[in-house]
KOLKOLPA-335354 format. One line per 8 residues: their letters; for each residue x negated, y, z negated of N, C-alpha, C. Coordinates in nm, 2 decimals. Atoms other than C-alpha are relative to their C-alpha. Layout:
a	X,Y,Z,X,Y,Z,X,Y,Z ~ ...
END
This chain:
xxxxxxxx	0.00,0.14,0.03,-21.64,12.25,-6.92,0.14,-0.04,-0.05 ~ -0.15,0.00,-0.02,-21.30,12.08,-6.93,-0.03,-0.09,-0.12 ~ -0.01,0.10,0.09,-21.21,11.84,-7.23,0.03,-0.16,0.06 ~ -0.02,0.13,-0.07,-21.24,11.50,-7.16,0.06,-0.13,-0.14 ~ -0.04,0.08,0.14,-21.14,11.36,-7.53,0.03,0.04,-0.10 ~ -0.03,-0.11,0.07,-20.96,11.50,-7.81,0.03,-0.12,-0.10 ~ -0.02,0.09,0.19,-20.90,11.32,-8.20,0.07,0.12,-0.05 ~ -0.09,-0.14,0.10,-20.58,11.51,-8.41,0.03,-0.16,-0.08
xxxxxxxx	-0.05,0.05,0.14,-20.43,11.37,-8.73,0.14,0.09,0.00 ~ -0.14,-0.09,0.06,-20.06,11.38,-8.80,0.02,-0.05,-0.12 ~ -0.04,0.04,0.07,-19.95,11.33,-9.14,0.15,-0.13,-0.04 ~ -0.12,0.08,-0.03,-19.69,11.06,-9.23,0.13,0.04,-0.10 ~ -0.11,-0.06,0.02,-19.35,11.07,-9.39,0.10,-0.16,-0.06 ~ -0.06,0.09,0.07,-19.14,10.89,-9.66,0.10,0.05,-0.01 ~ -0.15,-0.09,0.01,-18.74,10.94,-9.61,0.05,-0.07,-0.12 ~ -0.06,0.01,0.10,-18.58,10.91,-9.93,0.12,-0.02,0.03
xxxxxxxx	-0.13,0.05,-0.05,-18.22,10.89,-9.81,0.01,0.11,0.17 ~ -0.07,-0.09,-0.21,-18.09,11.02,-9.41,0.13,-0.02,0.03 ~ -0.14,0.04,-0.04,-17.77,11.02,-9.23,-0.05,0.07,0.13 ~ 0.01,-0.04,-0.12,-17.79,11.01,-8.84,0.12,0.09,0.04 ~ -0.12,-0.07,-0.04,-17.62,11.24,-8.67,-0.04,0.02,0.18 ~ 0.07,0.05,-0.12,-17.64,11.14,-8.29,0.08,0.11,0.08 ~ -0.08,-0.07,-0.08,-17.53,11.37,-8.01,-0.06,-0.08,0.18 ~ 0.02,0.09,-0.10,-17.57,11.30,-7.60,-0.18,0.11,0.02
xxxxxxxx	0.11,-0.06,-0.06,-17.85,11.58,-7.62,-0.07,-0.03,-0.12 ~ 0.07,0.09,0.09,-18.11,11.42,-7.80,-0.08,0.13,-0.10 ~ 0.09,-0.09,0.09,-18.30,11.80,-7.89,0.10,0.00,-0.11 ~ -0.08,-0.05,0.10,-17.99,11.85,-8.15,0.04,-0.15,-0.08 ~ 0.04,0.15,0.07,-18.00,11.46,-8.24,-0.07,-0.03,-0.10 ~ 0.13,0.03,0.10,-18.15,11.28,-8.50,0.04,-0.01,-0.15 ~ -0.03,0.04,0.13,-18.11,11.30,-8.90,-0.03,0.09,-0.08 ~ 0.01,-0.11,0.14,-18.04,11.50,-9.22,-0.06,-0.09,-0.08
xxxxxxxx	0.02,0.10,0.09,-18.14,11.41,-9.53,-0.16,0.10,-0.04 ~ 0.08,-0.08,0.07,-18.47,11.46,-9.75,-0.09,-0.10,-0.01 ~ 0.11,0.04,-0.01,-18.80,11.32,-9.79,-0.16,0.05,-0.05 ~ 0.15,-0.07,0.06,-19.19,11.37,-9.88,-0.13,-0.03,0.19 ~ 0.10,0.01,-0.09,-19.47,11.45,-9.61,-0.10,-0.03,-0.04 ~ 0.13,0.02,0.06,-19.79,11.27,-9.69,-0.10,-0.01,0.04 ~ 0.13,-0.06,-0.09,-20.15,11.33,-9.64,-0.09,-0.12,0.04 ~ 0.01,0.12,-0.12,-20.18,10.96,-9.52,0.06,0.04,0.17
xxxxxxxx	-0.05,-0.03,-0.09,-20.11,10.95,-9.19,-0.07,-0.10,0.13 ~ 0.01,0.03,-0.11,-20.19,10.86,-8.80,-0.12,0.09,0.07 ~ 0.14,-0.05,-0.11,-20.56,10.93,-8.60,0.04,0.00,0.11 ~ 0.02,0.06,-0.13,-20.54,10.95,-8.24,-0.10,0.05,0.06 ~ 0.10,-0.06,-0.13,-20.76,10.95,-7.97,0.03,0.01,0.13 ~ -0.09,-0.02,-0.16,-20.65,11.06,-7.63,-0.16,0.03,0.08 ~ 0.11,-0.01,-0.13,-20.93,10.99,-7.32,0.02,0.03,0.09 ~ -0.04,-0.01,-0.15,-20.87,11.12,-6.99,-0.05,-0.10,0.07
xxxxxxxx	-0.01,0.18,-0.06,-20.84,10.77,-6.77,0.07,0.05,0.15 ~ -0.04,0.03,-0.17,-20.73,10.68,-6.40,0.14,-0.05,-0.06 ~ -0.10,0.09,0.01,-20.47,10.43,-6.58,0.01,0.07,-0.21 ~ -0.03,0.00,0.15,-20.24,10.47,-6.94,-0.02,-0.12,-0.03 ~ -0.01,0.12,0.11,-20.34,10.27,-7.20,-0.01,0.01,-0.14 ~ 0.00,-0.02,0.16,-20.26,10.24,-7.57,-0.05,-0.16,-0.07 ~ 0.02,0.09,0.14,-20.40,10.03,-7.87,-0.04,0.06,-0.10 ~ 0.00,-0.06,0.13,-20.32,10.02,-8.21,-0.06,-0.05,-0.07
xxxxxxxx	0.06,0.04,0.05,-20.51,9.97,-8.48,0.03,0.02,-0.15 ~ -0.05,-0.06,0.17,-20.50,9.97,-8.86,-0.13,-0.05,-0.05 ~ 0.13,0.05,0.05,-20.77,9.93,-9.12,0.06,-0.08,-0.15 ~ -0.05,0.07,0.16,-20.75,9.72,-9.40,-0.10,0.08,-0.17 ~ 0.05,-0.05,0.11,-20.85,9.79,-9.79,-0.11,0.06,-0.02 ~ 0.14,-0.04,0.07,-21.22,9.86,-9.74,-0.01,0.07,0.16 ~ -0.01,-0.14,-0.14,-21.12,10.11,-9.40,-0.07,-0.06,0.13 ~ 0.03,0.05,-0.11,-21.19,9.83,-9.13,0.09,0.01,0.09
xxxxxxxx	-0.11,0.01,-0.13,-21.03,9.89,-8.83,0.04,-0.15,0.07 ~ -0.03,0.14,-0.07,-20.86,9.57,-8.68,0.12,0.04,0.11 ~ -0.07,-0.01,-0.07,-20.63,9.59,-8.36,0.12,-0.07,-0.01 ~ -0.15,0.12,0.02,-20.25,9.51,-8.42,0.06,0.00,0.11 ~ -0.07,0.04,-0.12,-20.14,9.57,-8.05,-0.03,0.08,0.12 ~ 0.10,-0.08,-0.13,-20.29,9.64,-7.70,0.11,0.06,0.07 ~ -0.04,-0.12,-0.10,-19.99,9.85,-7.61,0.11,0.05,-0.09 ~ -0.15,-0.05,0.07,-19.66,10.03,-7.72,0.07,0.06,0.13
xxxxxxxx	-0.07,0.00,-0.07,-19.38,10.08,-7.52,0.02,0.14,-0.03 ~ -0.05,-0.18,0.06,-19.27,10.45,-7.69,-0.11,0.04,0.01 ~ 0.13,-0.15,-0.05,-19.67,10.60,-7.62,0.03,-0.02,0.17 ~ 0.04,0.02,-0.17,-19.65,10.48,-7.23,0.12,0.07,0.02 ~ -0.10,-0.09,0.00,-19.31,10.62,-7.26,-0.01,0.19,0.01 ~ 0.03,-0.12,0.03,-19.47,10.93,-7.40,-0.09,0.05,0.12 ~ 0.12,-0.06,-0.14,-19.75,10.98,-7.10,0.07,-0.03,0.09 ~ -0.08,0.00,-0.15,-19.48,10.90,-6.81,0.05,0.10,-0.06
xxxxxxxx	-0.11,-0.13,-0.02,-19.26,11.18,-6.95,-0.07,0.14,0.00 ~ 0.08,-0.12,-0.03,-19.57,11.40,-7.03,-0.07,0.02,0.17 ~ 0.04,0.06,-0.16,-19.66,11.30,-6.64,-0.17,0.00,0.01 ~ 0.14,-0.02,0.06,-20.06,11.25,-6.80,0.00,-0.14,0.02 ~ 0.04,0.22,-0.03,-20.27,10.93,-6.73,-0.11,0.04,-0.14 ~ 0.12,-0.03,0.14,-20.52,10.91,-7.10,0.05,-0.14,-0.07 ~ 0.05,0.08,0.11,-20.67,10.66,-7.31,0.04,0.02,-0.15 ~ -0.05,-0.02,0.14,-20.48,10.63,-7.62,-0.04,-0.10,-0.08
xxxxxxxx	0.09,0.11,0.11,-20.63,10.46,-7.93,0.09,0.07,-0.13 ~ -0.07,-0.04,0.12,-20.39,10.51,-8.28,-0.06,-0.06,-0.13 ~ 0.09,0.04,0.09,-20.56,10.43,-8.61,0.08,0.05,-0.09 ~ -0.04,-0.01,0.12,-20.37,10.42,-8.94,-0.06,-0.07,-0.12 ~ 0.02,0.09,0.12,-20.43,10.26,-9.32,0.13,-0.04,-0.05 ~ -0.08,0.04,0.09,-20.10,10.23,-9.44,0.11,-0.08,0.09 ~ -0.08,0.11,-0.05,-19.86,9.94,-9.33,0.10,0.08,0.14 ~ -0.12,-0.07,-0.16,-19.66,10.01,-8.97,0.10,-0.06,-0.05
xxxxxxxx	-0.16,0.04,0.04,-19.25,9.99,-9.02,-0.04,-0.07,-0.12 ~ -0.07,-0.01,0.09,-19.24,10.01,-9.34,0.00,0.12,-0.11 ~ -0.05,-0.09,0.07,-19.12,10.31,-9.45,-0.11,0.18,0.01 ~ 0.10,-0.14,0.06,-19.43,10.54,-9.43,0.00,0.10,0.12 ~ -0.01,-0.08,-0.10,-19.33,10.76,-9.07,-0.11,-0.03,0.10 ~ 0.10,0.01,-0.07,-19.64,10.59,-8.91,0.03,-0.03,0.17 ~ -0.07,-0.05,-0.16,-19.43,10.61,-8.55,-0.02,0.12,0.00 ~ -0.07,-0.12,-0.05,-19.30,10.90,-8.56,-0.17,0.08,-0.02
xxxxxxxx	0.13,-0.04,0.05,-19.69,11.01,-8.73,-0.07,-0.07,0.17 ~ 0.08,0.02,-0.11,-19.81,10.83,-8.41,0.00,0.07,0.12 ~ -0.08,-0.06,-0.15,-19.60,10.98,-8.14,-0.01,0.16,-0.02 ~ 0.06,-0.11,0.00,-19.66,11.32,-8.26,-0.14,0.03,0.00 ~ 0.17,-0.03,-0.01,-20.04,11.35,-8.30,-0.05,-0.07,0.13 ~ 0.02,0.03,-0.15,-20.05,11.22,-7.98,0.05,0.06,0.12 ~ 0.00,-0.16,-0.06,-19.86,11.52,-7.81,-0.11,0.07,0.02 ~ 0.11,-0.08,0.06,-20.08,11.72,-8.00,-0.13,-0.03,0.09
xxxxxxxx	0.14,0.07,-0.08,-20.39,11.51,-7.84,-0.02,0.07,0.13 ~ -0.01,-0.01,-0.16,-20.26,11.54,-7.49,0.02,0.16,0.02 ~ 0.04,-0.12,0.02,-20.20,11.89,-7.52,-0.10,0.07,-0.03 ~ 0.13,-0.05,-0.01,-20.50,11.99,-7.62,-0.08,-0.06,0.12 ~ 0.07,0.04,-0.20,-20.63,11.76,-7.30,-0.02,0.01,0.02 ~ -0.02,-0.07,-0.19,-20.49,11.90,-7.04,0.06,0.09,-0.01 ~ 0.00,-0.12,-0.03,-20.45,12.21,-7.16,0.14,0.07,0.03 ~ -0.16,-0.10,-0.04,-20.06,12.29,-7.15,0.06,0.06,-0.09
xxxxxxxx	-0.04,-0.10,0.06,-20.06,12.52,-7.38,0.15,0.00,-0.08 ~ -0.11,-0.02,0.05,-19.73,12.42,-7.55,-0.01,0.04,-0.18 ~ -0.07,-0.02,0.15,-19.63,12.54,-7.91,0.00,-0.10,-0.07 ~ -0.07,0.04,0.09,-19.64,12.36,-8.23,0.12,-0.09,0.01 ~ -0.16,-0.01,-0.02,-19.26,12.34,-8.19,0.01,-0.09,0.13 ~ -0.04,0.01,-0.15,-19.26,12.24,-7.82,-0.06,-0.13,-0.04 ~ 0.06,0.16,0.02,-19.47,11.91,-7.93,0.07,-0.05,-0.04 ~ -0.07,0.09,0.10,-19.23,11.82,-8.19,0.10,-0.03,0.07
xxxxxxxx	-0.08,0.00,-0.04,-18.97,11.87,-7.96,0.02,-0.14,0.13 ~ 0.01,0.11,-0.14,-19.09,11.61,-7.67,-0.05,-0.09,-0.09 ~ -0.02,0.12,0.05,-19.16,11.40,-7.97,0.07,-0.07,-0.04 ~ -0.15,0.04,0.06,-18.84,11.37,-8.12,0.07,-0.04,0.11 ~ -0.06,0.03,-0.11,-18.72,11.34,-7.79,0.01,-0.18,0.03 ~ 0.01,0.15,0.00,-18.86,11.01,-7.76,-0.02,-0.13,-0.10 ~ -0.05,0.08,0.07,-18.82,10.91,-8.08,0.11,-0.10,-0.02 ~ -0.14,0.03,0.00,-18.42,10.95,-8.05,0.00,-0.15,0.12
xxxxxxxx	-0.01,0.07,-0.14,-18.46,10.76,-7.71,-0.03,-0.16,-0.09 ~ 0.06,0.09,0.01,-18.64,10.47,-7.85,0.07,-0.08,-0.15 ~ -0.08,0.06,0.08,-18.40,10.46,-8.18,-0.14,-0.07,-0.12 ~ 0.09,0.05,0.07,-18.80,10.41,-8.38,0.00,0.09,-0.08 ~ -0.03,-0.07,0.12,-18.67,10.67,-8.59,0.11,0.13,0.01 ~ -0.09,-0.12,-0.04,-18.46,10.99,-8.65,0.00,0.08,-0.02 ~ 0.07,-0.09,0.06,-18.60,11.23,-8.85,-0.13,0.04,-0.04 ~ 0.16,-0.03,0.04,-18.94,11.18,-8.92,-0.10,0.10,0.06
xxxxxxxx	0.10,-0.09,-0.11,-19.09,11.37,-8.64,-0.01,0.11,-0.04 ~ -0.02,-0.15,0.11,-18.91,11.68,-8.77,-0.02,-0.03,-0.09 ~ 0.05,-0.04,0.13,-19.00,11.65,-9.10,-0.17,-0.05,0.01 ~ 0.17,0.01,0.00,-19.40,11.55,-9.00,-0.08,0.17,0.03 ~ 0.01,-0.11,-0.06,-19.39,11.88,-8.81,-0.10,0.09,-0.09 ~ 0.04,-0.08,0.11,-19.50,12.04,-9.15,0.00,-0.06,-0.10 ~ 0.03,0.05,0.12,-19.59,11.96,-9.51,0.07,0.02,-0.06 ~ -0.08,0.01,0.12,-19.46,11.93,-9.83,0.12,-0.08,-0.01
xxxxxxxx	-0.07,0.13,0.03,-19.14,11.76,-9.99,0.12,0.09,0.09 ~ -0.05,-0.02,-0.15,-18.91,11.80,-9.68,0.20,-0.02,-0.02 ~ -0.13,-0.03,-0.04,-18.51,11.88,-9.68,0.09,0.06,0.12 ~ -0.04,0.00,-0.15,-18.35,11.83,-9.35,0.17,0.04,0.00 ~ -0.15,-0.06,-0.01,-18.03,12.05,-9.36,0.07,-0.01,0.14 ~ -0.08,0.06,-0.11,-17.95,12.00,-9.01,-0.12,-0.04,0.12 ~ 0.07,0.09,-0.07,-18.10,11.78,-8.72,-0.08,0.05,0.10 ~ 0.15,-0.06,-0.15,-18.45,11.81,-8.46,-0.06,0.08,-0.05
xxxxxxxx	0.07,-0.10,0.04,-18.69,12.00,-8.50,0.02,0.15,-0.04 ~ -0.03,-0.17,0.04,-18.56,12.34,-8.47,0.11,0.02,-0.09 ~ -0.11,-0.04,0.07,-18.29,12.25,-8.75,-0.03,0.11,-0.12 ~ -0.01,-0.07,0.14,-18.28,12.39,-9.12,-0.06,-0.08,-0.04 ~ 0.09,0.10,0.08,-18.58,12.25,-9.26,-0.06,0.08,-0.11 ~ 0.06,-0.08,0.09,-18.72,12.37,-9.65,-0.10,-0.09,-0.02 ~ 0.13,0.05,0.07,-19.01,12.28,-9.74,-0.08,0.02,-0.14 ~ 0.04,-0.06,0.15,-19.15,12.30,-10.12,-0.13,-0.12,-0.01
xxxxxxxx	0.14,0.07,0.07,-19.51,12.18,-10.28,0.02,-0.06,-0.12 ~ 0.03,0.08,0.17,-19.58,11.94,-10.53,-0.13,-0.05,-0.07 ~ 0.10,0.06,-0.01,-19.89,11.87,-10.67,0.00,-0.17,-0.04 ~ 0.01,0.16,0.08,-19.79,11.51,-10.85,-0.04,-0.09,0.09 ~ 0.07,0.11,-0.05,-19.92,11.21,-10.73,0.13,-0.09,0.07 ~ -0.14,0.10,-0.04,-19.67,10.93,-10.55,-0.10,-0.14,0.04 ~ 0.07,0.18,0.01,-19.80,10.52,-10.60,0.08,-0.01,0.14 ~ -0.08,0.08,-0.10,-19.60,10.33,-10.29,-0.06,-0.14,0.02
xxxxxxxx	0.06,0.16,-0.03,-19.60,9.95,-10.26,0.10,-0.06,0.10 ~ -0.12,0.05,-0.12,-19.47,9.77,-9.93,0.00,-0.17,-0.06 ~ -0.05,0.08,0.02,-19.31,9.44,-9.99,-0.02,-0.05,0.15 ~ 0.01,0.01,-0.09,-19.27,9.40,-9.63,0.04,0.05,0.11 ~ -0.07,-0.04,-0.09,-19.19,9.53,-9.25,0.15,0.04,-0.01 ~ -0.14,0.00,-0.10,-18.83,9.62,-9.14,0.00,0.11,0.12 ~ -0.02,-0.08,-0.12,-18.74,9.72,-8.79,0.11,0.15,-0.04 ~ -0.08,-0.11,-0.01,-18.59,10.04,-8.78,0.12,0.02,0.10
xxxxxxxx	-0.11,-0.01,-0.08,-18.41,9.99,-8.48,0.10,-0.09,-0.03 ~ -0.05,0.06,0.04,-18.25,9.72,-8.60,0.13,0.04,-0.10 ~ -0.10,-0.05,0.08,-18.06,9.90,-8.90,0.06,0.14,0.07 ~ -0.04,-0.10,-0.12,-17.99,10.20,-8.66,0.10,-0.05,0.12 ~ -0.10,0.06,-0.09,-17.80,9.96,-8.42,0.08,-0.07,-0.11 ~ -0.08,0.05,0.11,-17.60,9.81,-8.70,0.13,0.15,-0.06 ~ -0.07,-0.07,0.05,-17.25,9.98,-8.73,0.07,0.00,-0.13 ~ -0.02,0.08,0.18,-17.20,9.82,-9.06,-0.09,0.07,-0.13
xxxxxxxx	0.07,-0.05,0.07,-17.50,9.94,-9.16,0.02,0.18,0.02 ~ -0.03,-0.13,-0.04,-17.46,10.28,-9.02,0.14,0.11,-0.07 ~ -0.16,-0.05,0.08,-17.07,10.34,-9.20,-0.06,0.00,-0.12 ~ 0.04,-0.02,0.17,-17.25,10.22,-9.57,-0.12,0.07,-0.02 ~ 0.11,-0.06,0.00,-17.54,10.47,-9.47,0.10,0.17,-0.01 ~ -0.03,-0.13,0.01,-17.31,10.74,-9.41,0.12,0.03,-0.13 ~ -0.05,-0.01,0.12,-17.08,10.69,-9.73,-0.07,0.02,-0.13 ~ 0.05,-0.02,0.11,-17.31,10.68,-9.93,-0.17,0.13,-0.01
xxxxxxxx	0.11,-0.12,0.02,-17.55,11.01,-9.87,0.09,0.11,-0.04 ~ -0.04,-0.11,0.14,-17.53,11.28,-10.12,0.09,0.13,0.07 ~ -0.14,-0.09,-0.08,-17.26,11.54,-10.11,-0.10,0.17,-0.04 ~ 0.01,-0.14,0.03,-17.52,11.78,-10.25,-0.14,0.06,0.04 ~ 0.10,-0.03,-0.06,-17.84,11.96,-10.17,-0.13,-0.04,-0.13 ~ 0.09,0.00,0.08,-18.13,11.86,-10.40,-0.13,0.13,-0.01 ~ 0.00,-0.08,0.11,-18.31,12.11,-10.61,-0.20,0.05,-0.01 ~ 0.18,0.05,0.03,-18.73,11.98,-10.65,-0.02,-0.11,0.04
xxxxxxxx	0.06,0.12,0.00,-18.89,11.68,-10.65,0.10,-0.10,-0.07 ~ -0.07,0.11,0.11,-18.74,11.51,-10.95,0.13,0.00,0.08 ~ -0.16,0.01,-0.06,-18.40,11.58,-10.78,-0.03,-0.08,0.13 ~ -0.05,0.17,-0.11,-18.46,11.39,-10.44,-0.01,-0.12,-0.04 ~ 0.00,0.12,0.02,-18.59,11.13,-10.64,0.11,-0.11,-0.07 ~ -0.13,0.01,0.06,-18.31,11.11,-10.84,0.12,-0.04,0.15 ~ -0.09,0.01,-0.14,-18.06,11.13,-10.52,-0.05,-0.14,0.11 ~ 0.09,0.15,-0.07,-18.31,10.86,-10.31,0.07,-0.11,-0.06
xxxxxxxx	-0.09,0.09,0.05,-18.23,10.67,-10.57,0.17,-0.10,-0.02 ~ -0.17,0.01,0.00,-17.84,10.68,-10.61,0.05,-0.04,0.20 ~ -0.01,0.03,-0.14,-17.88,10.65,-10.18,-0.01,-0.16,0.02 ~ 0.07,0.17,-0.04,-18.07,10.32,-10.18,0.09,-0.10,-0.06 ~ -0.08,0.10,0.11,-17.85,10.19,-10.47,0.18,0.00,0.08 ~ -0.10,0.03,-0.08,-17.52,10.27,-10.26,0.05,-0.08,0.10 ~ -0.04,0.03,-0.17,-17.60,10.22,-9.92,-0.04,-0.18,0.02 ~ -0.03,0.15,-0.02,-17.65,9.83,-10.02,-0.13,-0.07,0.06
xxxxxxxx	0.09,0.06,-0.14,-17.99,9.82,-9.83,-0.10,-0.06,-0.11 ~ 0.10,0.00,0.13,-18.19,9.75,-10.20,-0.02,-0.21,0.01 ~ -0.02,0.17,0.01,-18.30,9.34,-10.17,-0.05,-0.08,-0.13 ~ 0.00,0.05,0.12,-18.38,9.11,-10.41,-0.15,0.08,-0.05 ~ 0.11,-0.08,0.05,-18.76,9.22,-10.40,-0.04,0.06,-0.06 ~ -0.01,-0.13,0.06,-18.72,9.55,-10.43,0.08,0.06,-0.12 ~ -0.08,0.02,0.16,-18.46,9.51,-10.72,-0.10,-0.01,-0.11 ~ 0.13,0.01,0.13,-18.76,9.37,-10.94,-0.10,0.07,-0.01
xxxxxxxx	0.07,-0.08,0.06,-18.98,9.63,-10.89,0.05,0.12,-0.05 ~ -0.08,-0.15,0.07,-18.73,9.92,-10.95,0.06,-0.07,-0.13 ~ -0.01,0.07,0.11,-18.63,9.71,-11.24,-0.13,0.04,-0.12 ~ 0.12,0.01,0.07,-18.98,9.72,-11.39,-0.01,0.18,-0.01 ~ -0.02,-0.18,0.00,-18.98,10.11,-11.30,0.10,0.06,-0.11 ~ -0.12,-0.05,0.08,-18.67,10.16,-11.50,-0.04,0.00,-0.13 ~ 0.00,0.09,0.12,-18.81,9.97,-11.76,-0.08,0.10,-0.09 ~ 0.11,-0.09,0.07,-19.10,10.27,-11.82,0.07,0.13,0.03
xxxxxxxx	-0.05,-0.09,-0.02,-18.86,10.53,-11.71,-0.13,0.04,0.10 ~ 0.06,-0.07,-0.12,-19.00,10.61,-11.35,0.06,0.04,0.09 ~ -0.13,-0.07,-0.07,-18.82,10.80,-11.12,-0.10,-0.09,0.17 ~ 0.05,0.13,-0.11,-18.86,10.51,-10.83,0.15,-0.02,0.09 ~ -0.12,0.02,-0.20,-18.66,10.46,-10.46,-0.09,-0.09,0.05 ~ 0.07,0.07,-0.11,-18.70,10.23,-10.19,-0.02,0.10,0.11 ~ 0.08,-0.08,-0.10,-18.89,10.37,-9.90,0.11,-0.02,0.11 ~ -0.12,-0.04,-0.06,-18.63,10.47,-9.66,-0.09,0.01,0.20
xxxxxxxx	-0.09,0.16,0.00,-18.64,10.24,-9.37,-0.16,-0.10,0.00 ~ 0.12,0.07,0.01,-18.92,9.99,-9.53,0.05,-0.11,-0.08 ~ 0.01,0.09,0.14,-18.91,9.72,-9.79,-0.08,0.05,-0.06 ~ 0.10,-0.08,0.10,-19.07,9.91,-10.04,0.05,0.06,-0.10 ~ -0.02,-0.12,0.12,-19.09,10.14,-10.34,-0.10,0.12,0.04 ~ 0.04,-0.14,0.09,-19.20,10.51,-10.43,-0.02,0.03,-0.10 ~ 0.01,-0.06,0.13,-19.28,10.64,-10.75,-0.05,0.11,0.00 ~ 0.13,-0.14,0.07,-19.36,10.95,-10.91,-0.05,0.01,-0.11
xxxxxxxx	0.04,-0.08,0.06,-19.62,11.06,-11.11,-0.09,-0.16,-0.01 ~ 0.06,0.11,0.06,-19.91,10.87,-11.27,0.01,-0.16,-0.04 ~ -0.05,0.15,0.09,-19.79,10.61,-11.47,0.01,-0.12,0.10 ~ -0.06,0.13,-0.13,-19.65,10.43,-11.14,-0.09,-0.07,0.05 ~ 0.04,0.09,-0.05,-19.95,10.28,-11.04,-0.05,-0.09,-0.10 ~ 0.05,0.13,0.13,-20.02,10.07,-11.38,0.15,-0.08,0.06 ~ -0.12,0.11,-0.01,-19.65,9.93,-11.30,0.00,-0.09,0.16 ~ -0.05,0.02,-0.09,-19.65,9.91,-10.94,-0.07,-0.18,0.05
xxxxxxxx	0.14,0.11,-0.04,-20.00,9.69,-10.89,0.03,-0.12,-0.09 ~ -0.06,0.14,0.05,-19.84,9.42,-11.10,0.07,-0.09,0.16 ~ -0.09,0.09,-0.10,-19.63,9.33,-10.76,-0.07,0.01,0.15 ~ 0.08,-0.01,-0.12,-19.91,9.42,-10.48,-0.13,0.08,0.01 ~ 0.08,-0.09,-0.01,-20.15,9.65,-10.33,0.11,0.14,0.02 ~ -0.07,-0.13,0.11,-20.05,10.01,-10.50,-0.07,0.10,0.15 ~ 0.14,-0.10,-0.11,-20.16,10.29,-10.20,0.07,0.16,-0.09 ~ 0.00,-0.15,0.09,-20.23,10.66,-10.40,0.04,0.08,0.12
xxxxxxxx	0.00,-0.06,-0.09,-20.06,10.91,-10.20,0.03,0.14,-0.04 ~ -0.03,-0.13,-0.02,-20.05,11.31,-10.17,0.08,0.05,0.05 ~ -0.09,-0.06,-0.12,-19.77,11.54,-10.07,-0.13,0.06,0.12 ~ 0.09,-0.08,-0.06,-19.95,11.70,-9.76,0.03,0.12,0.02 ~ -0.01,-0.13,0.01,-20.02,12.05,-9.74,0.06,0.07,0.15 ~ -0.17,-0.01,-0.22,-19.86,12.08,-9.32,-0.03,-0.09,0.03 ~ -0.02,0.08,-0.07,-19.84,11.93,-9.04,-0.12,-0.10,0.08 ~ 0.13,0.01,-0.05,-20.05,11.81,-8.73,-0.15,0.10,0.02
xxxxxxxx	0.14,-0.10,-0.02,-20.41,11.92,-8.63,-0.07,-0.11,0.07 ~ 0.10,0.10,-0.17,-20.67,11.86,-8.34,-0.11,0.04,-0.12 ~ 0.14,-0.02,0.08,-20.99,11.75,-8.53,-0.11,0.04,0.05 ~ 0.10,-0.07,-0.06,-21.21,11.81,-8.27,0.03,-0.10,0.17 ~ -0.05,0.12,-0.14,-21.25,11.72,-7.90,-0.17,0.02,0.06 ~ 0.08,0.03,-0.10,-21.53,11.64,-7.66,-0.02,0.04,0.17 ~ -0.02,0.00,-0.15,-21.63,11.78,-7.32,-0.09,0.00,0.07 ~ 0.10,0.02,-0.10,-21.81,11.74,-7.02,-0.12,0.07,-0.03
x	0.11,-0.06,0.03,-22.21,11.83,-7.02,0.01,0.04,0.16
END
């Protein structure tokens, strides 16, 4: 009996500071830098179909699913290059573009999906690698994919999946509050933006937790990208001593540790988040009787 339907979960991904680093071959492409993998993330469902089709969905506060768009250009992208016809359905809780890896969290666990299938047996590795692929392509992100790949608080020593990636656990807690969207491609095509992105990432390797947050910080506060919004809640974070960044590329904040969501939920809805323990995973699939 062949599979006719498969459901995986990728986890998502909050970049604390990055610096692209682009080449013409896209596996060696992509972005340094440091970050947290969190045990939010991206559902998908992959159906085997005559015709590709994707829709996305999100659920709001009390876990209702509502449809935000009957297609995407980077999954249809993803099933012409995987040369697969399938029913794609993507299902998140936490805000799309802004800041939380829920692309890059989509476009991988939907490898993952299709691979389990139709059965092509690729690697872990080999998924990340045709996800990143079409990440670079699509400029909807540049590191995330690699650092979804696996868990914990995520240090991207050199770029794609197969770079220099460490990984370390944390148990502490991390609040996050979105202000609102920003396009990712948008500041990625920006060479303005792209020169005060690369002057201002750290000259050094960070350490733990407390250290990216620290370094995140001193990133967001350089590279100019901090707006009025996000000024008054890292403001208010300061004010209790919280070790607080903007969500790296979101309008948003981070915090760590407890305290942050008594400060945060003054300025919105507060989402409680976990580092996660790895990467993707197929939750179960369905097949023919």
């Amino acid at each position: 009996m062949e599979l006719t339907r498969v459901t995986a979960f990728c986890p998502g991904h909050i970049s604390g500071y990055f610096l692209p680093v682009i080449h013409d071959d896209p596996d060696i492409s992509g972005s340094i830098g440091a970050g947290i993998v969190i045990s939010e993330g991206v559902r998908v469902i992959a159906e085997k179909s005559a015709d590709s089709t994707v829709k996305i969905f999100q659920t709001d506060r009390y876990g209702q699913p509502a449809e935000r768009a009957e297609s995407s250009p980077v999954l249809l992208d993803l099933l012409e290059y995987m040369q697969v016809n399938a029913s794609i359905e993507t299902c998140c809780h936490l805000p799309i573009g802004s800041g939380y890896g829920m692309s890059a969290a989509a476009l991988l666990g939907t490898v993952h999906a299709l691979n389990a299938l139709y059965d092509r047996n690729l690697s872990p590795r080999d998924c990340a690698r045709i996800a990143h692929r079409i990440e670079v392509q699509h400029r909807s992100g540049l590191g995330d994919v690699s650092a979804c790949q696996g868990g914990g608080f995520v240090i991207r020593k050199t770029p794609g999946p197969d770079g220099d990636i460490m990984r370390i656990m944390d148990a502490r807690p991390i609040y996050a509050l979105t202000i609102s969207p920003i396009k990712t491609s948008s500041v990625l095509s920006s060479p303005d933006m792209m020169a005060r992105i690369t002057r201002s990432f750290p000259s050094r390797t960070p350490q733990n937790l407390d250290d990216i947050m620290s370094l995140s910080r001193e990133f967001a506060e350089r590279s100019g990208l901090i707006s009025k919004e996000i000024r008054t809640v890292l403001t208010a974070c300061d004010k209790e001593n919280l070790p607080a960044s903007m969500t790296m590329l979101g309008c948003g904040v981070f915090a760590l540790g407890k305290r942050a969501e008594s400060v945060l939920k003054k300025f919105g809805d507060v989402f409680k988040l976990t580092i996660s323990p790895g990467g993707p995973a197929i939750l179960y699939g369905e097949r023919t009787s």
